[in-house]
Steps between C-alpha positions, in 0.01 A plus 500: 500500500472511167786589192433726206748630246520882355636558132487877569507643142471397139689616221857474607593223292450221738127470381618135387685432835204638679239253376745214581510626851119526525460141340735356717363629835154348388670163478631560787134609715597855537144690622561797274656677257500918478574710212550929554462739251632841532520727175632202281323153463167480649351234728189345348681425174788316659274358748304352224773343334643310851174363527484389166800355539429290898268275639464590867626759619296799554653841324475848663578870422715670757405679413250688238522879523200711610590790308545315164140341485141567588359303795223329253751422234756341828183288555470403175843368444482328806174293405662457177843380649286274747288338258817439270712355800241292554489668866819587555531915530583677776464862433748678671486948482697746617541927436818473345672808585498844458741554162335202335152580615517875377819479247372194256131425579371876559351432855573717790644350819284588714252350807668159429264317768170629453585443077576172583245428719220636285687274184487198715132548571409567112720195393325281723150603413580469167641133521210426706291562177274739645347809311840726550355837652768707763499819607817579642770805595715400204206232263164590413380223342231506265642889430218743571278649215611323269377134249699270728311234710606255726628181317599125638784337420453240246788314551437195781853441706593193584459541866251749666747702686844523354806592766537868524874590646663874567825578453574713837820670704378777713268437816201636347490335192552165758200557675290580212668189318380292800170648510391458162753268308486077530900537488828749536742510231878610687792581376901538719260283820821435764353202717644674799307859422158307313276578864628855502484595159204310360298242705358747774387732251361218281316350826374843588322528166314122541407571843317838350325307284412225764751220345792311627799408291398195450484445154702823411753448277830662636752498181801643469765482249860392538789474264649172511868435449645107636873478565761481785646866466199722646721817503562453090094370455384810660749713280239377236253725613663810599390676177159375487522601916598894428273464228173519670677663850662761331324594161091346483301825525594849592746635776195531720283192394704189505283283656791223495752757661253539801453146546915474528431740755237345725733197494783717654669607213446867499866628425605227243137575356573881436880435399352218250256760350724796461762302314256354294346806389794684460626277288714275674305127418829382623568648776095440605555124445823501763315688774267221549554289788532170517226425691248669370534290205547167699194599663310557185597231295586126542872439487686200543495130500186306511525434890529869508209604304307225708533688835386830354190362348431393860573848572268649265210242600521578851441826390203480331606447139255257370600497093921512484551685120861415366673694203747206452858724379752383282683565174375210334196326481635199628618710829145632506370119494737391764374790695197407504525121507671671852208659594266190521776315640548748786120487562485134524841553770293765695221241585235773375438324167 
């Protein structure tokens, strides 16, 4: 199993810190490092600047937003990014949501899967630097009637196929994910739920398309937090918890509430979302459990952490992503000094 590390967002004064984290997990052989965007810093900007900045480890977006772009001008900044790297983009999308998607980048929220699908198939076409023609349910590509032709990328990437991933929570967009993506970005994965909630719907999607999981890349994100008092470590994350439980989307599409759910959690998920959008931040952070953060997270000392990456390999994970917590930067380097440290314990290195 492999480690990456996720610097979630730019922009919130730790841009400084942030590069010091990504340098120091490519000293360290970290596989990856992902960068989100979500209606503040972008992706392919930061992106650009870690790899500027590193020598070997590849960068990734996790993920770009297929409302904000075209699926030709995604394919261009991912030759661009490759070529830069010097190989070393993954290109990870996702839909966003439905109040970003419609309320900053105009787009309505609607047929997420067969959108996505169709954007995967122009974005590969067009990397493959083939004359771009599509005719599609929501592309038409040259647009009818009109002076456009079909044109070729001129930009050559550094590699001829560059990694595609999918960010993906509900079973359909699993399947799909496994059906048409080379890897599955996760977010809240419990090792104990990962079969239920991700990995049969992911396997049913390769097995449509006549694969195996081998070669898949299963990778899920984790917060990372090192220390002997687990209780106080997981009070860390209580806000960024009822956060994405309690007030990512609408009432009736939270796609991170319904995963709570399918893990069991289908009372503390409905208390944590009506105290969060009434108001009550507080009171959403205190109603959620315990475990569904130690589940969700890696808490504790190294020997800890250890065990559950065994956890998480047995269940498929194949790329570990850590989003190494602390205060300072130095906590954030200890953390994730940790996390190599814990990989090398777990006899998965």
């Amino acid at each position: 199993m492999r480690l990456g590390i996720n610097l979630g967002y730019w922009g919130a004064g730790m841009d400084g810190d942030n590069l010091a984290v990504a340098q120091e997990a490519d000293k360290l052989g970290y596989d990856v490092c992902w960068v989100a965007e979500a209606y503040g810093s972008d992706a392919p900007t930061v992106l650009s600047w870690v790899a500027a900045r590193t020598e070997s480890i590849d960068v990734g977006s996790a993920i770009m937003q297929i409302p904000a772009r075209q699926p030709a001008m995604t394919a261009m900044t991912a030759a661009t990014l490759d070529s830069l790297s010097g190989g070393r983009f993954r290109l990870g999308l996702g839909v966003s949501g439905p109040q970003v998607s419609e309320g900053w980048y105009g787009v309505k929220f609607d047929k997420p899967l067969s959108r996505t699908r169709e954007y995967v198939e122009i974005v590969r076409r067009a990397m493959s630097r083939e004359r771009l023609s599509y005719e599609g349910q929501h592309w038409t590509l040259p647009l009818p009637d009109g002076p456009g032709k079909p044109i070729k990328l001129t930009v050559h990437p550094q590699r001829e196929h560059i990694p595609l991933y999918i960010a993906a929570i509900g079973p359909k967009n699993l399947e799909q994910t496994g059906e048409i993506a080379d890897g599955a970005l996760l977010i809240f994965p419990s090792a104990e739920h990962l079969e239920d909630t991700a990995m049969t719907y992911l396997r049913a999607g390769r097995e449509k398309a006549g694969l195996t999981m081998e070669g898949f890349d299963v990778c899920p994100t984790l917060p990372l937090a090192v220390g002997d008092d687990v209780n106080g470590l997981a009070d860390m994350f209580r806000p960024y918890t009822a956060l994405y439980v309690g007030g990512m989307g609408s009432r009736k599409q939270n796609f991170y509430n319904q995963l709570a759910q399918r893990m069991g959690y289908e009372k503390e998920a409905a208390e944590i979302q009506d105290k969060y959008l009434s108001g009550d931040k507080n009171g959403a952070a205190a109603a959620v459990p315990h475990q569904l953060i130690d589940q969700t997270a890696l808490l504790g000392p190294v020997e800890r952490i250890a065990e559950r990456m065994q956890a998480y390999a047995a269940a498929g994970v194949t790329t570990l992503t850590l989003a190494p917590a602390g205060f300072t930067l130095e906590e954030r380097l200890t953390a994730l000094r940790a996390g190599t440290d814990a990989l090398e314990r777990s006899g998965l290195a």
